[in-house]
C-alpha positions in Angstrom: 0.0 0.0 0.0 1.5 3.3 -0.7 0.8 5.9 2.4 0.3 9.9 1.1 3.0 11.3 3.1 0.9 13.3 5.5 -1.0 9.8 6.2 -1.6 9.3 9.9 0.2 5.7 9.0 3.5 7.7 8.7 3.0 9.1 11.9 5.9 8.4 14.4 3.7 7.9 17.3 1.5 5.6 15.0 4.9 3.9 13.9 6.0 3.0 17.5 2.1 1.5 18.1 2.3 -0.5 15.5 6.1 -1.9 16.4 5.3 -2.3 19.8 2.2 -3.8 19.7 4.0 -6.7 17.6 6.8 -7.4 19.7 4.6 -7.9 22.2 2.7 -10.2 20.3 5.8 -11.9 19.3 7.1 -12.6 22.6 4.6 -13.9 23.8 3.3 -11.2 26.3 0.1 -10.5 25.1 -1.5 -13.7 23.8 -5.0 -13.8 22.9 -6.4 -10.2 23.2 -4.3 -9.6 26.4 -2.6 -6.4 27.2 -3.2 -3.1 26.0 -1.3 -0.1 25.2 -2.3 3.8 25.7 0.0 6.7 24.8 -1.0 10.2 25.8 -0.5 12.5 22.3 -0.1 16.5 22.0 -2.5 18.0 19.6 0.5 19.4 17.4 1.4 15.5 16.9 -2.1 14.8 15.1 -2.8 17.7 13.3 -0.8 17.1 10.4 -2.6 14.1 10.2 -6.0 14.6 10.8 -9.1 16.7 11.5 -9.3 16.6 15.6 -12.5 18.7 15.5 -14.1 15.8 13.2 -15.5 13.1 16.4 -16.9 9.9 14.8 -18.9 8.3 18.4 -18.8 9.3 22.0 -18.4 6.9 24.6 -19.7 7.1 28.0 -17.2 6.0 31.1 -17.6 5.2 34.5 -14.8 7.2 35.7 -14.3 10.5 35.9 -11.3 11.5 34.0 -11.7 14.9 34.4 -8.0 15.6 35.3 -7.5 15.1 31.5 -9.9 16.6 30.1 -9.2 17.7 26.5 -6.5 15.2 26.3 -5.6 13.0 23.3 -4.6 9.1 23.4 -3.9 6.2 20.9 -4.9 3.0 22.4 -5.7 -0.6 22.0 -9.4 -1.6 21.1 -11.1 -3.9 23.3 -11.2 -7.6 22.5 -8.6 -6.9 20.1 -5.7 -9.0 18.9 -2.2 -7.8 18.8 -0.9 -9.8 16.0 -4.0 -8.1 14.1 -2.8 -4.4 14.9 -0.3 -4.5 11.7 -2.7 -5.5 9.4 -5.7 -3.7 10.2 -4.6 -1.0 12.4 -8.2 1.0 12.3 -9.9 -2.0 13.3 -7.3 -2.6 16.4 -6.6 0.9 17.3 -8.3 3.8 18.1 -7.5 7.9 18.6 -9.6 9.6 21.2 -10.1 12.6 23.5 -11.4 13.2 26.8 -14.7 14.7 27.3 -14.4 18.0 29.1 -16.4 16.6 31.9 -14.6 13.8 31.9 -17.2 11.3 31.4 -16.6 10.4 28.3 -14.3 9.9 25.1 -15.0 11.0 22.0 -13.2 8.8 18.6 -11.2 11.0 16.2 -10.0 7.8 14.5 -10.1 3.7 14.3 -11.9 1.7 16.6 -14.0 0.4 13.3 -16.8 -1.6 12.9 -18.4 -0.3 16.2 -15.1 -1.2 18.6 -13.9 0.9 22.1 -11.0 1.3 23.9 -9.6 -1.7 26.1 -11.8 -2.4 29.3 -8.8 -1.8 30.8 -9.5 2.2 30.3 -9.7 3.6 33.8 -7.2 1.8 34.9 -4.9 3.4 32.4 -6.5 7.0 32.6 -6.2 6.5 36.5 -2.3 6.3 35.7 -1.9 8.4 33.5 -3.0 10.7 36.3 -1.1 9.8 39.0 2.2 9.6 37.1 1.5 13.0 35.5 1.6 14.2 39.1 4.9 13.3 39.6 6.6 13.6 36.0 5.5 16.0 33.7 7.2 14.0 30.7 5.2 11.2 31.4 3.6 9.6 28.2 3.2 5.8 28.1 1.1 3.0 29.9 1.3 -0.6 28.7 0.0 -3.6 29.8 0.8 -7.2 29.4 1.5 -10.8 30.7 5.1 -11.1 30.4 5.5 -14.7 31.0 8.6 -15.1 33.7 7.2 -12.3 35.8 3.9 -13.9 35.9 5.0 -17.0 36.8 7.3 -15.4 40.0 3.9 -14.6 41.0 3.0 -18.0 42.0 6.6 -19.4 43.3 8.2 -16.1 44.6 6.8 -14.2 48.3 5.2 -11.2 46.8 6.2 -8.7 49.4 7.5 -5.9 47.2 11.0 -5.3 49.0 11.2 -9.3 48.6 10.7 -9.6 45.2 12.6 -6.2 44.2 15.4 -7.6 45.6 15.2 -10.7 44.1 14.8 -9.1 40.5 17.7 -6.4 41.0 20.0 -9.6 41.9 19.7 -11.4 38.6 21.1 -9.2 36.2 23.3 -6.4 36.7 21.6 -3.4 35.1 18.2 -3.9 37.3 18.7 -1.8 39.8 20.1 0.7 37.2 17.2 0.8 35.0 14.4 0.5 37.8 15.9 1.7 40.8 12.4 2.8 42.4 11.6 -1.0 42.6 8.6 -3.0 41.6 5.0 -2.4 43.2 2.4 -5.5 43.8 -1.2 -4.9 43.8 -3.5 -7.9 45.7 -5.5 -10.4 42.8 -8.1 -7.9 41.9 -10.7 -8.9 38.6 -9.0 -7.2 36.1 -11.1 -4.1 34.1 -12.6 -2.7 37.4 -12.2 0.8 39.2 -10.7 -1.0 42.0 -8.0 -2.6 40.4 -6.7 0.8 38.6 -7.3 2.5 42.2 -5.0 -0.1 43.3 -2.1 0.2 40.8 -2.2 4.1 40.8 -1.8 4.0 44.6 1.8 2.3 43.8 2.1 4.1 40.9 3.2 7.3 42.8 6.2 6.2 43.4 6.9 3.2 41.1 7.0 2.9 37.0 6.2 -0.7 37.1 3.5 -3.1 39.2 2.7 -6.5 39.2 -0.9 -8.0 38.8 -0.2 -11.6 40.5 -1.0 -14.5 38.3 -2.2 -11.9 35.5 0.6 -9.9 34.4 2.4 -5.9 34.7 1.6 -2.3 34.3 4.4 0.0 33.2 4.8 3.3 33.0 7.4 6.0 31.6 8.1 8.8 29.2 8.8 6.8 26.2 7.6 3.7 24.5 10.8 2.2 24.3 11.8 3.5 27.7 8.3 1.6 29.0 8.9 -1.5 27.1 12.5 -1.3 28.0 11.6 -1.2 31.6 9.5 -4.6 31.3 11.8 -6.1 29.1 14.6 -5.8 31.8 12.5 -7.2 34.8 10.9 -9.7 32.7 14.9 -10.9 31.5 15.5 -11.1 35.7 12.2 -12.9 36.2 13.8 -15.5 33.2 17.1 -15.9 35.0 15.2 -16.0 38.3 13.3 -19.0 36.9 16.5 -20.7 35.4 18.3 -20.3 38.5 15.8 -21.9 40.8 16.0 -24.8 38.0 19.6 -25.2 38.6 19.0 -25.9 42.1 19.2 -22.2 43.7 21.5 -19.5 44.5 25.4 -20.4 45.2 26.2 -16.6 45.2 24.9 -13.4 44.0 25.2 -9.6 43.9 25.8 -8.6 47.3 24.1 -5.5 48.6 27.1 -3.4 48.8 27.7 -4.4 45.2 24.1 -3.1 44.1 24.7 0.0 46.4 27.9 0.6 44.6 26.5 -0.1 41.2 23.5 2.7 41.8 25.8 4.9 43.1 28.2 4.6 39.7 24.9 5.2 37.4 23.6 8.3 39.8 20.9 6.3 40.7 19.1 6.1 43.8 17.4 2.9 44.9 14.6 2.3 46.8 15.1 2.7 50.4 14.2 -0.2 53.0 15.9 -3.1 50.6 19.6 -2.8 50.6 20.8 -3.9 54.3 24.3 -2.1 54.4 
């Protein structure tokens, strides 16, 4: 197919949705119609695009979003299929904006054939909230079952000093890359107010939570720095899980030597883990 150059396809934001959402796929992490992606947009980024005053449907919530009112996302339709998103991106995806009130969305773009945004809404616009309020830059919130973290959730204590430790132990750059730690929510049903009320609450001072025997929420300013971020747990979660195979533990990174290490990368790690 060739795209017009000012084609929303040749969008960069649009680009990164479309290369992220099949990685995912490929790796495994969101099988199925798991997981979903939203990625807040500046008006400047779709205008060259698209007509933003032009709203296809309106879509009642039962949240009030109000806190981001006027605000634009690209996000992953619900029921949707990952390794569909490439082919059929206006079936998989869909452009909205929050009502003023924030009770609502209205659809610039996608979502065909009578689709919506992932059930998992509030719980993303509930994040995107609370990690505004503590960086500006913030952008990204993605969703899925990465499959060695998932499994830690059945074999591993899920005290979050316990398991952040555990994770920053198995490969060097851990505590480097998410040096705030990892948040744990309880087993909540997924696609309910309580469970985004949940995750937000950790979200303050985390960028990445684990659902127990469902999957992770991660947050940053970036898609790559996002999927980054669950990329490098998910790689300790593997080791973890290979380790434990091989019959455990003979040594490991001690916690001076993480101390060191964050100190080296001007990092600071969360307090209450590292017993020096």
């Amino acid at each position: 197919m060739v795209l017009n150059q000012n084609s929303l396809y040749n969008a960069p934001f649009f680009q990164e949705m479309i290369e992220t959402t099949a990685n995912l796929y490929r790796l495994g992490w969101d099988e199925r119609n798991g997981g979903n992606i939203s990625y807040l947009l500046h008006e400047y980024e779709l205008i060259p695009f698209m007509n933003v005053d032009h709203v296809i449907r309106t879509i009642p919530m039962s949240f009030d979003a109000a806190a981001l009112a006027g605000k634009y996302f690209i996000v992953t339709g619900s029921g949707k299929y990952f390794k569909n998103v490439k082919r059929d991106p206006a079936e998989n995806l869909g452009i909205i904006r929050i009502s003023e009130d924030g009770k609502s969305y209205d659809i610039l773009w996608g979502f065909e054939n009578g689709g919506v945004a992932t059930s998992e809404l509030p719980t993303h616009l509930m994040n995107h909230i609370q990690r505004l309020s503590v960086d500006p830059k913030h952008r990204i919130i993605m969703h899925c079952h990465a499959t060695n973290l998932l499994a830690m959730t059945f074999t591993h204590s899920l005290q979050e000093e316990a398991m952040t430790k555990t994770l920053w132990e198995m490969c060097t750059e851990c505590i480097v890359v998410f040096p705030d730690g990892v948040g744990v929510v309880p087993w909540i049903i997924p696609g309910t107010n309580e469970i985004g009320e949940a995750t937000a609450k950790k979200m303050k001072d985390v960028r990445l939570v684990l659902w127990p025997h469902h999957g992770v929420f991660g947050a940053g300013t970036s898609m790559d720095e996002v999927f980054g971020l669950i990329e490098t747990a998910e790689k300790a979660a593997e080791v973890y899980t290979i380790v434990c195979a091989q019959g455990g533990k003979k040594q490991t990174i001690t916690d001076q030597q993480l101390f060191d290490l964050a100190n080296a990368f001007h990092v600071e790690p969360r307090k209450g883990i590292l017993k020096l």
